[in-house]
N, C-alpha and C positions, 0 to 999 in steps of 0.2 A: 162753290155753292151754286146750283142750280136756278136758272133765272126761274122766275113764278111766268106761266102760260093763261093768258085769259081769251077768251075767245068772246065776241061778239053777239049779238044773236043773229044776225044777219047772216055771218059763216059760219053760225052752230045751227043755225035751220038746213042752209045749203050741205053741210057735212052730214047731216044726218040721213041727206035723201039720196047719199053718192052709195055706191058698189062698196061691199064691206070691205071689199081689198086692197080697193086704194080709200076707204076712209081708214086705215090699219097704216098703209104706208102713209099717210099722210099726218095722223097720229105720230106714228115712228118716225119723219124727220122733226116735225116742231120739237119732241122730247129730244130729238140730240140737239138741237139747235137753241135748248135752253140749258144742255150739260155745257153748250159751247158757244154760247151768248160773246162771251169774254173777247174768246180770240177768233172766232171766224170773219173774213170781210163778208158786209151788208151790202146787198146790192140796193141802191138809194132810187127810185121812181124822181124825179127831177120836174116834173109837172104836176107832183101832187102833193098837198101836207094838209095833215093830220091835225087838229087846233094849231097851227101853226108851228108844229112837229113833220121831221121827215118820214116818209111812208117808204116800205123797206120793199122787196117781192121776195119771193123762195121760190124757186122751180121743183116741182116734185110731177119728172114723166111731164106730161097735157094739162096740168095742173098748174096755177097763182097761186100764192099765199102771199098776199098785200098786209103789213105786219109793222107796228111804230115799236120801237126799243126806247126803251128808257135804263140809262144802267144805273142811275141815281137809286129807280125804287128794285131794280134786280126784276123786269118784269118784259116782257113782252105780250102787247095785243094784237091778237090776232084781227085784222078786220072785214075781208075780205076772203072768203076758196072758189076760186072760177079757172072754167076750163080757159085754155089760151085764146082759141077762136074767139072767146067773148071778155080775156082779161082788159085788153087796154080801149073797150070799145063803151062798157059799161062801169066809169071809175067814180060816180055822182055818188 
């Protein structure tokens, strides 16, 4: 079963004002990455957490997806879409 995808408004404002084609690929990995929530390894941000949860990242291309898994509720939030030049400089 497919983890549930919630996105933030912070990275649903930022997603919306990207290039359709990587808001498409970008789209297109979070949806494998909730077919595959289960078994892929999380890469863990290790200076940052989430209400005192671990913050994940995704690489997609020039792209962050800063992202908390919970597999309790089968969900991940999205929190963060930022280009690299600006991922680990703006993480407040």
């Amino acid at each position: 079963m497919p983890y549930r995808v919630r996105v933030a408004d912070k990275a649903a404002r930022h997603l919306r004002n990207l290039d359709i084609q990587i808001t498409e690929r970008i789209k297109a990995k979070l949806m494998w990455l909730a077919e595959n929530a289960e078994t892929v390894i999380h890469h863990r941000l290790s200076t940052i957490s989430f209400d005192d949860e671990e913050v994940y990242r995704l690489r997609i291309g020039s792209w962050r997806v800063f992202y908390h898994l919970s597999h309790a509720l089968k969900e991940i939030q999205v929190l963060r879409i930022i280009h690299r030049s600006e991922a680990y400089k703006d993480l407040s």
